[in-house]
N, CA, C and O of each residue as an XYZ file, in Angstrom:
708
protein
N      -9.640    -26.081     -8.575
C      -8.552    -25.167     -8.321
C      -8.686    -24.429     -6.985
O      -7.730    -24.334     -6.215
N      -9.786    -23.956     -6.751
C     -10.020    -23.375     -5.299
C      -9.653    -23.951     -4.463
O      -8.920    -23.331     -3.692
N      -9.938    -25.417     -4.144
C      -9.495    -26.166     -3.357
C      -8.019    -26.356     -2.966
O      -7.489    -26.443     -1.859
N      -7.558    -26.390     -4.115
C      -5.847    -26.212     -3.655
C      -5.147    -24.823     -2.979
O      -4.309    -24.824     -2.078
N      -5.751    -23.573     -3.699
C      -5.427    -22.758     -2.887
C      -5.876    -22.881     -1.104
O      -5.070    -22.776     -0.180
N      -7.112    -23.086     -0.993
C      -7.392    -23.711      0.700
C      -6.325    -24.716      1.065
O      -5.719    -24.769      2.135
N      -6.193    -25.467      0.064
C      -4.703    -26.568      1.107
C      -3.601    -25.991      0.877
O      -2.962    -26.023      1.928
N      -3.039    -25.492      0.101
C      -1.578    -24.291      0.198
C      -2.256    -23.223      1.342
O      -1.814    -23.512      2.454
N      -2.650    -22.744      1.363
C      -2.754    -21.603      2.708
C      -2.790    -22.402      3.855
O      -1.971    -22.131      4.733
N      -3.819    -23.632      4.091
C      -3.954    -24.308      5.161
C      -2.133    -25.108      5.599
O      -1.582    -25.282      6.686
N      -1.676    -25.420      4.133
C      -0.266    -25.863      4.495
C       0.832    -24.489      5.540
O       1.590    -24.551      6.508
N       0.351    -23.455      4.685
C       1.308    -22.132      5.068
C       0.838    -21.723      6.331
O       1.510    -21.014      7.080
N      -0.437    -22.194      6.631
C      -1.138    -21.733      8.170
C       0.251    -22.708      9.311
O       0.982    -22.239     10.183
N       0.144    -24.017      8.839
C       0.975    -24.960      9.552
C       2.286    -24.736      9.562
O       2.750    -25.075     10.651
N       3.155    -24.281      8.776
C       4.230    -23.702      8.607
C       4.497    -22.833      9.266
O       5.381    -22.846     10.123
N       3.589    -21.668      8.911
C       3.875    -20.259      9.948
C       4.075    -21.048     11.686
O       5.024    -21.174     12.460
N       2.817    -21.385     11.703
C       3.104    -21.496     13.586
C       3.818    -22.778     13.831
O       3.877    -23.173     14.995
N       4.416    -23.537     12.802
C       5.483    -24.147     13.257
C       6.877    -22.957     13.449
O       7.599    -22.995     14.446
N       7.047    -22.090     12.480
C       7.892    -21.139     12.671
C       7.899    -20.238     14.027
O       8.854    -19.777     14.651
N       6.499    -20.148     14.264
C       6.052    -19.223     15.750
C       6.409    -20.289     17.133
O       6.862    -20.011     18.244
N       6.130    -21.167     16.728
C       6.073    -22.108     17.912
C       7.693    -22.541     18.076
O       7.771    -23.064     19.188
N       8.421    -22.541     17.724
C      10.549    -22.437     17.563
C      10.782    -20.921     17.562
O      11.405    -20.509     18.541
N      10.440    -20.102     16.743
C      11.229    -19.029     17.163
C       9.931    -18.149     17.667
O       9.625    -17.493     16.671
N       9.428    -17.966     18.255
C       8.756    -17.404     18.275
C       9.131    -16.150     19.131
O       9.238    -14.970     18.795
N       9.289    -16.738     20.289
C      10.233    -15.925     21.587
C      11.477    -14.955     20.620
O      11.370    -13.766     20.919
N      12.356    -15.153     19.787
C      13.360    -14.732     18.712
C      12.509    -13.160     18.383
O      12.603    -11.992     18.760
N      11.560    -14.060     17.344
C      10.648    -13.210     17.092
C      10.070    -11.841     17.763
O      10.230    -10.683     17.375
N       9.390    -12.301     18.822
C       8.688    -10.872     20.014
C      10.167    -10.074     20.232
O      10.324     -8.889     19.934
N      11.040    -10.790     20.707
C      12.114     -9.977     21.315
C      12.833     -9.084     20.166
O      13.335     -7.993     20.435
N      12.838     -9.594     18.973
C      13.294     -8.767     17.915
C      12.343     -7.502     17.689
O      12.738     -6.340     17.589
N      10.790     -8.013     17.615
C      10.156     -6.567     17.626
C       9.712     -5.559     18.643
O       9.009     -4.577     18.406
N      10.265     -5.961     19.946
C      10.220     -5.509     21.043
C      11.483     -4.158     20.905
O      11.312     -2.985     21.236
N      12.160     -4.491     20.587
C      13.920     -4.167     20.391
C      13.765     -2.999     19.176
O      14.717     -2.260     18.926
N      12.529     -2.898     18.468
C      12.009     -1.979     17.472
C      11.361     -1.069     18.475
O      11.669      0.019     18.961
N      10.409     -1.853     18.604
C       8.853     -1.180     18.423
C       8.388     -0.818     20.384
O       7.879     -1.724     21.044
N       8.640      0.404     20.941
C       8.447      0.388     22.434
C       6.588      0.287     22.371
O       6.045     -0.628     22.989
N       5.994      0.997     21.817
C       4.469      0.617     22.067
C       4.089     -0.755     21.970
O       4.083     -1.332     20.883
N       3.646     -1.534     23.462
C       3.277     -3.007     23.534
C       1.939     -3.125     22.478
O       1.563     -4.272     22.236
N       1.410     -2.312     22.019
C       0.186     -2.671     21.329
C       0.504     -2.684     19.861
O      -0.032     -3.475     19.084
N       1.645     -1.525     19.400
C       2.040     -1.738     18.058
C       2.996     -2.362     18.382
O       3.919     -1.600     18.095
N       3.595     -3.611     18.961
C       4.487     -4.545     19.014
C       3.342     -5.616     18.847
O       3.656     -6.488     18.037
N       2.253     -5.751     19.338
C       1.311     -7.015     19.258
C       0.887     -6.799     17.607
O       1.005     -7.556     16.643
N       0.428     -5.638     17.714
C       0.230     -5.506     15.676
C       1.400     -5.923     15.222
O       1.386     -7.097     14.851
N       2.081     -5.546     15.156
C       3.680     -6.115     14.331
C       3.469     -7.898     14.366
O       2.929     -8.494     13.434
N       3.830     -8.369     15.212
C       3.594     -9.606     15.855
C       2.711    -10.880     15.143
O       3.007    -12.019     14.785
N       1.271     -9.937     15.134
C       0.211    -10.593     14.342
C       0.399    -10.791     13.306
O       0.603    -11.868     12.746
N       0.326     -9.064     12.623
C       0.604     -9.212     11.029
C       1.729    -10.295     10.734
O       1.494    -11.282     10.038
N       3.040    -10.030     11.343
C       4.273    -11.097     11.402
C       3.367    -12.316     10.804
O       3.476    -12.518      9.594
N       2.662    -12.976     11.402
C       2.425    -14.379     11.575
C       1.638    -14.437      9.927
O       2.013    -15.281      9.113
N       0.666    -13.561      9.634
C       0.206    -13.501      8.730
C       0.833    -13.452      7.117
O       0.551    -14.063      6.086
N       1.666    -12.571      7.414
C       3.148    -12.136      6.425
C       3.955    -13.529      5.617
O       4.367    -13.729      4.474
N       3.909    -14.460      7.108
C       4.475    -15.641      7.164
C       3.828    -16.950      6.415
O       4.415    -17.915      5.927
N       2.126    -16.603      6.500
C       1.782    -17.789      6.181
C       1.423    -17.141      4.320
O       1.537    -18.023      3.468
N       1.134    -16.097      3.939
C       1.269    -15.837      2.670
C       2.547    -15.673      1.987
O       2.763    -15.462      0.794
N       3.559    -15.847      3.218
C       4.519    -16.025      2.141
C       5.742    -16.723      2.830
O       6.814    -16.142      3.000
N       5.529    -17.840      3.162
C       6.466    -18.743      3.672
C       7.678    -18.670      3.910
O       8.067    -17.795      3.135
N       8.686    -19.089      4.588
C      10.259    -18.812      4.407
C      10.148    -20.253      3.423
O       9.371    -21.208      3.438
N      11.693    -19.781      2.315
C      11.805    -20.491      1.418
C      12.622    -21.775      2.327
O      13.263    -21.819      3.377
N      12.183    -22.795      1.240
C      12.764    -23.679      1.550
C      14.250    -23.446      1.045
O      14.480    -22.862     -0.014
N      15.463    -24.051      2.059
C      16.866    -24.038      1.695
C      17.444    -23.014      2.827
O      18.615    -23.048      3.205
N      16.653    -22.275      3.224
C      16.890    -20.797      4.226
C      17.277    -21.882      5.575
O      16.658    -22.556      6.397
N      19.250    -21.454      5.086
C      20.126    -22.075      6.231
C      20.637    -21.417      7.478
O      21.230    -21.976      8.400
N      20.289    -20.021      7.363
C      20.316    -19.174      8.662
C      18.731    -18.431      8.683
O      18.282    -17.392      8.200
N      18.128    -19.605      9.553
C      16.404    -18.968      9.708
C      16.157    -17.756     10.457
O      15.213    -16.990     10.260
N      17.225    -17.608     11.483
C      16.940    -16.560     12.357
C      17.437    -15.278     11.908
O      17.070    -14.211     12.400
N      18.419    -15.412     10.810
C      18.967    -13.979     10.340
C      17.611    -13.621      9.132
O      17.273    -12.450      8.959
N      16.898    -14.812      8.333
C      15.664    -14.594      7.449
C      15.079    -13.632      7.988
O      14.942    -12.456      7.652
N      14.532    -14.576      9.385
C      13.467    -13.438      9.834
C      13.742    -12.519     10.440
O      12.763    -11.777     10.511
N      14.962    -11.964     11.172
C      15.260    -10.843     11.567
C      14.828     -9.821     10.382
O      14.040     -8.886     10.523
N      15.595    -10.235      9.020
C      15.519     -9.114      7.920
C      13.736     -9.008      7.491
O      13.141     -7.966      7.219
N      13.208    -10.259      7.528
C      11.820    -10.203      7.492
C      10.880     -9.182      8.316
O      10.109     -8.336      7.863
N      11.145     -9.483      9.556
C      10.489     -8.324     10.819
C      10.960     -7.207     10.561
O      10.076     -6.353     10.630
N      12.352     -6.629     10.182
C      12.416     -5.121     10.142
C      12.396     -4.947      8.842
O      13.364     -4.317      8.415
N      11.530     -5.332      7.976
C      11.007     -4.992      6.908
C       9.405     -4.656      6.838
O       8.650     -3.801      6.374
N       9.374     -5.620      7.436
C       7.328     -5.164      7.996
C       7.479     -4.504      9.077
O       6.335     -4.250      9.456
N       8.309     -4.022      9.887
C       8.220     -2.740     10.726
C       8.388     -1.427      9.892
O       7.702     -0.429     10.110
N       9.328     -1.496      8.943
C       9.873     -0.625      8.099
C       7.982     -0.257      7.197
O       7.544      0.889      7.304
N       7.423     -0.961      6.688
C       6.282     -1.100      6.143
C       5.462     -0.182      6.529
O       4.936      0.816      6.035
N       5.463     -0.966      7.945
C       4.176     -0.581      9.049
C       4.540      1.383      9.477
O       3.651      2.147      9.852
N       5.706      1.707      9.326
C       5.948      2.871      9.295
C       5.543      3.930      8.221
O       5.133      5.090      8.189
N       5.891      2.861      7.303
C       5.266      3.996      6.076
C       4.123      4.494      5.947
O       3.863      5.672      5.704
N       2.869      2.999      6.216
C       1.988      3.454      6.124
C       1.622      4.518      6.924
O       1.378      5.632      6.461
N       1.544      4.120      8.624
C       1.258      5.183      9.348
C       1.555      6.441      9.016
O       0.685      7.312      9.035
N       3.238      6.774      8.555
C       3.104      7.874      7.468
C       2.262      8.608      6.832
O       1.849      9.744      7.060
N       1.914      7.449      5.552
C       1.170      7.989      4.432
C      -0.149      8.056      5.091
O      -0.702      9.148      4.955
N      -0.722      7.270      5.695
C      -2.140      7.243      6.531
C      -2.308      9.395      7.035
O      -2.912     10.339      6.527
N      -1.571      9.260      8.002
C      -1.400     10.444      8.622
C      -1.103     12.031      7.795
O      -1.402     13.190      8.083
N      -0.410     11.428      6.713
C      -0.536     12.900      5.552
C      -1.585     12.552      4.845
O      -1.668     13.457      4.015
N      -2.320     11.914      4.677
C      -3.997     11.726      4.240
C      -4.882     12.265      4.708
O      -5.895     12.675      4.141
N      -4.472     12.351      6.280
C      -5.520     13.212      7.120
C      -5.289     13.806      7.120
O      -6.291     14.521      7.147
N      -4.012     14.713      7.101
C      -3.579     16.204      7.368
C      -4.430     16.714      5.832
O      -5.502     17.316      5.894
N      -3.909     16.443      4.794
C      -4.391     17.015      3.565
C      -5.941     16.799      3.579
O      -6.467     17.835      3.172
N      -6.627     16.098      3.808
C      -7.908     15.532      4.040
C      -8.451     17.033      5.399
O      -9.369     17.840      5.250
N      -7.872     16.964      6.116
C      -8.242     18.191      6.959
C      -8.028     19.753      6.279
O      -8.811     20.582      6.742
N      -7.251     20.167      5.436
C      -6.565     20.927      4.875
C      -7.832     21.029      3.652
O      -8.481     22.058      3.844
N      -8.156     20.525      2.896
C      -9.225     20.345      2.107
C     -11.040     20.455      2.587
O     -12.128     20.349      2.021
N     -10.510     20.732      3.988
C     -12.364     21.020      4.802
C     -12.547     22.430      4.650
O     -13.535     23.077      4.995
N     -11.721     22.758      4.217
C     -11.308     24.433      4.566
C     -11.879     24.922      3.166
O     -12.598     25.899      2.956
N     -11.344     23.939      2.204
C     -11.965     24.704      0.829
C     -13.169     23.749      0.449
O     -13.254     23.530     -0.759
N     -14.132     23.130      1.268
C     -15.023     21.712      1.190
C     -15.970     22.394     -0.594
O     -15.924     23.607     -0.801
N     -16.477     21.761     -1.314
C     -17.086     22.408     -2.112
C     -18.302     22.851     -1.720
O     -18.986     23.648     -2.362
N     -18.633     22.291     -0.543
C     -20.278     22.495      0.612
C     -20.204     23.838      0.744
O     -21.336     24.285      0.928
N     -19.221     24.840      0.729
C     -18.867     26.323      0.985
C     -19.041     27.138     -0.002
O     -18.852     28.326      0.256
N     -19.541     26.684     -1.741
C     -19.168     27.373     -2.600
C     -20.512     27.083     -3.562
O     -20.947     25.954     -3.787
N     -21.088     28.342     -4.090
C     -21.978     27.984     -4.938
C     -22.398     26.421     -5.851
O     -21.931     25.285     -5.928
N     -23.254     26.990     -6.283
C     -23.588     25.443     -7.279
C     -22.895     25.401     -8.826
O     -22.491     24.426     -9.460
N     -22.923     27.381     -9.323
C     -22.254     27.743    -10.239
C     -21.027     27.313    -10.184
O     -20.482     26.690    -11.095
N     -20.368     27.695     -8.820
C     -18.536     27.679     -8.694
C     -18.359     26.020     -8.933
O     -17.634     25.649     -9.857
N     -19.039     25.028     -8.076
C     -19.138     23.891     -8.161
C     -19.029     23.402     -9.721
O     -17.991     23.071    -10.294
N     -20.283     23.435    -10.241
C     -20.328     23.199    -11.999
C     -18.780     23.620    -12.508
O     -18.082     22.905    -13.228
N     -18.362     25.051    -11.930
C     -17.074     25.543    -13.077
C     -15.753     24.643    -12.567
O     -14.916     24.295    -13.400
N     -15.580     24.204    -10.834
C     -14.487     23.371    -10.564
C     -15.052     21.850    -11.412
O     -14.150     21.036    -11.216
N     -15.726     21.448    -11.921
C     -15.982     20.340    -12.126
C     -15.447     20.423    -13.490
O     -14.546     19.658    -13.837
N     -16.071     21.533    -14.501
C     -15.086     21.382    -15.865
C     -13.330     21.845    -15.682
O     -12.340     21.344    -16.217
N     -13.424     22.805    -14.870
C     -11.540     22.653    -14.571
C     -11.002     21.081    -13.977
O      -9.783     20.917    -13.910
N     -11.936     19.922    -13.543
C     -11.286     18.932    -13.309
C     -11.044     18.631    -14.457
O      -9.878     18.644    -14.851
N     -12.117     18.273    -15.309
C     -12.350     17.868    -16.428
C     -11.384     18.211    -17.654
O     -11.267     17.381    -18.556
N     -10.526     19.712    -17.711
C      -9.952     20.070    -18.133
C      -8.265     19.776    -17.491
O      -7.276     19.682    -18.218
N      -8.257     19.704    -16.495
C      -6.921     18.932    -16.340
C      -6.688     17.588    -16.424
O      -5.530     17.197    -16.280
N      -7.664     16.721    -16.651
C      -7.703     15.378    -16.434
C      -7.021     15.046    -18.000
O      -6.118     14.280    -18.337
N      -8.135     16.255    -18.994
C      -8.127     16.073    -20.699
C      -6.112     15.846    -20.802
O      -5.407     15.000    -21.353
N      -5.866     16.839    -20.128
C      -4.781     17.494    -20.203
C      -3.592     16.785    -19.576
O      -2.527     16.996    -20.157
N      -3.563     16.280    -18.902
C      -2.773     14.789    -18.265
C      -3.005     13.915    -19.217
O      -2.051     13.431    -19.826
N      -4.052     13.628    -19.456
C      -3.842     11.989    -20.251
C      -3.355     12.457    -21.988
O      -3.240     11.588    -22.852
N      -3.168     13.598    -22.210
C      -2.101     13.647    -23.503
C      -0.663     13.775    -23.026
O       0.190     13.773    -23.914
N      -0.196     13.904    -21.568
C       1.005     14.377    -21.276
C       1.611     12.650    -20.662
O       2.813     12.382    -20.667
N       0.387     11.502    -20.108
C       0.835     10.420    -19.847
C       0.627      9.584    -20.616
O      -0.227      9.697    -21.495
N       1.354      8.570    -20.457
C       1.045      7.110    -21.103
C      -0.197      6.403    -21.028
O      -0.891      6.603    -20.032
N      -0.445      5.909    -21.578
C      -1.903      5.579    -21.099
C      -1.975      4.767    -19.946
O      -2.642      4.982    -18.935
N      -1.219      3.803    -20.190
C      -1.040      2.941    -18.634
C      -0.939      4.063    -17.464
O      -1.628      3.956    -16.449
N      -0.240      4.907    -17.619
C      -0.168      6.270    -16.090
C      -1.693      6.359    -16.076
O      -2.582      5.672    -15.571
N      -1.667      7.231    -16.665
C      -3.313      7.438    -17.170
C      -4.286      6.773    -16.232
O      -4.675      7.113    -15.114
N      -4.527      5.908    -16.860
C      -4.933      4.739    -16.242
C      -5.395      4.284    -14.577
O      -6.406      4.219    -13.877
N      -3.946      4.036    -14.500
C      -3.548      3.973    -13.096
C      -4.050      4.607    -11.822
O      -4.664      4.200    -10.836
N      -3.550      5.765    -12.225
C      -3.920      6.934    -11.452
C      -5.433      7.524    -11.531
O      -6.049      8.173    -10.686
N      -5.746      7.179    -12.547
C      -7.669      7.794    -12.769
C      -8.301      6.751    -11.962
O      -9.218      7.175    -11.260
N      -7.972      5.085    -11.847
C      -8.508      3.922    -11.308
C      -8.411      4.101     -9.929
O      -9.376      4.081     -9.165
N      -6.774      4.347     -9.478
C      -6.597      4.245     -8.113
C      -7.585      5.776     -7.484
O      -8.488      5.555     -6.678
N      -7.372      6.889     -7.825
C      -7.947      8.196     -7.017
C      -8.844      8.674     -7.617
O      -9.451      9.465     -6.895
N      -9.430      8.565     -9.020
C     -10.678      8.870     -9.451
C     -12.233      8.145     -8.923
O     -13.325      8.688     -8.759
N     -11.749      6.491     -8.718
C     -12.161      5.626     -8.331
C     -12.249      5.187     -7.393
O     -13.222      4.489     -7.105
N     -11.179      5.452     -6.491
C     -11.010      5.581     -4.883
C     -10.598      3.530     -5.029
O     -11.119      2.667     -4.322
N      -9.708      3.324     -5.982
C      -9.540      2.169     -6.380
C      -8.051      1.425     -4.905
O      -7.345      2.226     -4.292
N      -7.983      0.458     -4.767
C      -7.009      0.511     -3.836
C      -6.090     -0.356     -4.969
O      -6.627     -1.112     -5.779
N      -4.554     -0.126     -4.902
C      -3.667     -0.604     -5.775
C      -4.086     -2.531     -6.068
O      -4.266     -2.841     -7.246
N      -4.172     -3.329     -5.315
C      -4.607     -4.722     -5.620
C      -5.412     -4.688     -6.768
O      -5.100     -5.304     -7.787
N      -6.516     -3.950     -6.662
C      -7.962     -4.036     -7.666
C      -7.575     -3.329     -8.926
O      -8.085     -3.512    -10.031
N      -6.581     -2.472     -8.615
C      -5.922     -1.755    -10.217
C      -5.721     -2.738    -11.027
O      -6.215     -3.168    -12.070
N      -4.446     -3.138     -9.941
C      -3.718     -4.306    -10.713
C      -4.062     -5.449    -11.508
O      -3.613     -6.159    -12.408
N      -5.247     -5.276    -10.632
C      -5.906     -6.736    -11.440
C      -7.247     -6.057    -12.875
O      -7.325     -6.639    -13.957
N      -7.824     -5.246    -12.655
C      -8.294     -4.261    -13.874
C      -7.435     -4.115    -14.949
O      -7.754     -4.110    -16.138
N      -6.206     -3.984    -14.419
C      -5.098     -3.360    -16.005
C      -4.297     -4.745    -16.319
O      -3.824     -4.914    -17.443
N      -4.119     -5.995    -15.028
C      -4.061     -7.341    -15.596
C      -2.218     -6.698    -15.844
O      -1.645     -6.427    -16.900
N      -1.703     -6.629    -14.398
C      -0.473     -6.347    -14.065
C      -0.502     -6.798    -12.338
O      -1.497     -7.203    -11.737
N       1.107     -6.565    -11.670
C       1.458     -6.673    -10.784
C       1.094     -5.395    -10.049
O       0.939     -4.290    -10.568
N       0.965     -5.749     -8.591
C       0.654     -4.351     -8.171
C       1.901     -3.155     -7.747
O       1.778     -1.938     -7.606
N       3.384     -4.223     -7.584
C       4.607     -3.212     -8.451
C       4.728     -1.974     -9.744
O       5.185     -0.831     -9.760
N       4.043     -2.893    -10.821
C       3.949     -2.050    -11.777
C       3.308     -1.167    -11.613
O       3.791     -0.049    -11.792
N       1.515     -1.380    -11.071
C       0.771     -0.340    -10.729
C       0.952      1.213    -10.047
O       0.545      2.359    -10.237
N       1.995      0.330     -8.963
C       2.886      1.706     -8.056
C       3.892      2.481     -8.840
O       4.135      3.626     -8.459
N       4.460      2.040     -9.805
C       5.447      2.471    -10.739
C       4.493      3.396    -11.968
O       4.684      4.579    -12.248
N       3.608      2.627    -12.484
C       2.881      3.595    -13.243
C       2.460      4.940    -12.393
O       2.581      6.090    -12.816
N       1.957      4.569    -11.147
C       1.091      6.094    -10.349
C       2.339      6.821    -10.297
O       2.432      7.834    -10.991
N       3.171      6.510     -9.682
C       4.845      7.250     -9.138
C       5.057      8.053    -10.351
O       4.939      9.273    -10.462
N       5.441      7.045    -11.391
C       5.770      8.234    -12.480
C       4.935      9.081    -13.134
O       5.405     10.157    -13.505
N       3.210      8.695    -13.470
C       2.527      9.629    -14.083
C       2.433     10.698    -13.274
O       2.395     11.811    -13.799
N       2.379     10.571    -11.870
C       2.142     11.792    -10.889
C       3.707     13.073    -10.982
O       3.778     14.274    -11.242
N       4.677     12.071    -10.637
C       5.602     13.056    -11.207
C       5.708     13.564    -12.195
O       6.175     14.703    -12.186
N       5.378     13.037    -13.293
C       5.069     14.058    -14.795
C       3.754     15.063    -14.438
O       3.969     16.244    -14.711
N       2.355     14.747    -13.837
C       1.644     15.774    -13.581
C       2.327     17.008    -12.676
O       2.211     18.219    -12.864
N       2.953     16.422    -11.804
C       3.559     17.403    -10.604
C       4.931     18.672    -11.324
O       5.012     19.876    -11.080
N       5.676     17.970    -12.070
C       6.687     18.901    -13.295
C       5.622     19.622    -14.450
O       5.831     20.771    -14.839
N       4.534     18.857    -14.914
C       3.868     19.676    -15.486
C       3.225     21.078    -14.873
O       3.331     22.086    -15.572
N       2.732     21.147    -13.916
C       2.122     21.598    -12.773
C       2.956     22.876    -12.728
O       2.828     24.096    -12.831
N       3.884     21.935    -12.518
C       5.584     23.955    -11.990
C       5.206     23.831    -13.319
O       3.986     23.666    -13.308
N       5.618     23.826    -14.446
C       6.022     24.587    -15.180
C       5.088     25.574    -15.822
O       5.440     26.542    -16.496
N       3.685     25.166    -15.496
C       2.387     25.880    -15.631
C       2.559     27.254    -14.886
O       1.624     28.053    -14.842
């Protein structure tokens, strides 16, 4: 079985840069027309190619160049978010040096550790267990959504759908506290 996955990727390797090698020029100029930084236009670009060979244009796709137009400003659209979410990671991540637990007794330490402990109790009667779950795997665990997914033996859609909603039930629980 391994082996076939190596010749399906090796097929999709050949595919992609047959796709790069015809449109390729299409391609740059479309994410050029996005993206003014030449270096996050070469990231775009790359990933592009990569995007391509894990996930092929379907066969039957009778307007190729309108495919991948919608293809590229979807992984630009992507590539935005993350940088996004990346960047409020650090802000909150910086925001959190301020209260580091390195600043606070060993006592205070011990007592934030049963108040985790006590909200954690306290979420997982207010979520589903799958939320539950989810969310304890992905940030308790420092789990990245792929490895959830495959732990709870789901899609990593669902996974994002379980965190989304258990967090919004913690976050309404939260106000109303």
């Amino acid at each position: 079985m391994p082996g076939r996955d190596i010749n399906r990727y090796g097929d999709n390797v050949d595919t992609a840069h047959n796709v790069f090698a015809e449109h390729g020029d299409f391609i740059q100029a479309v994410i050029r027309s996005r993206i003014k930084n030449k270096d996050e236009a070469d990231d775009i670009f790359q990933n592009f190619f990569l995007a391509l060979v894990h996930k092929p244009v379907p066969e039957g796709v009778r307007d190729i160049r309108g495919y991948l137009y919608k293809a590229i400003i979807n992984d630009i659209v992507d590539a935005a978010r993350r940088v996004e979410r990346y960047q409020a990671l650090v802000h909150r991540y910086s925001e959190q040096l301020n209260f580091s637990i390195n600043r606070i007794g060993p006592e205070d330490a011990l007592t934030i550790n049963e108040e985790t402990d006590k909200v954690l109790g306290l979420i997982s009667r207010q979520l589903r267990r799958s939320e539950f779950q989810a969310i304890t795997l992905r940030y308790g665990s420092c789990t990245d959504i792929s490895e959830v997914a495959e732990k709870m033996g789901v899609n990593s859609g669902t996974v994002r759908r379980y965190i989304s909603v258990g967090l919004a039930k913690v976050h309404k629980l939260l106000k109303a506290k």
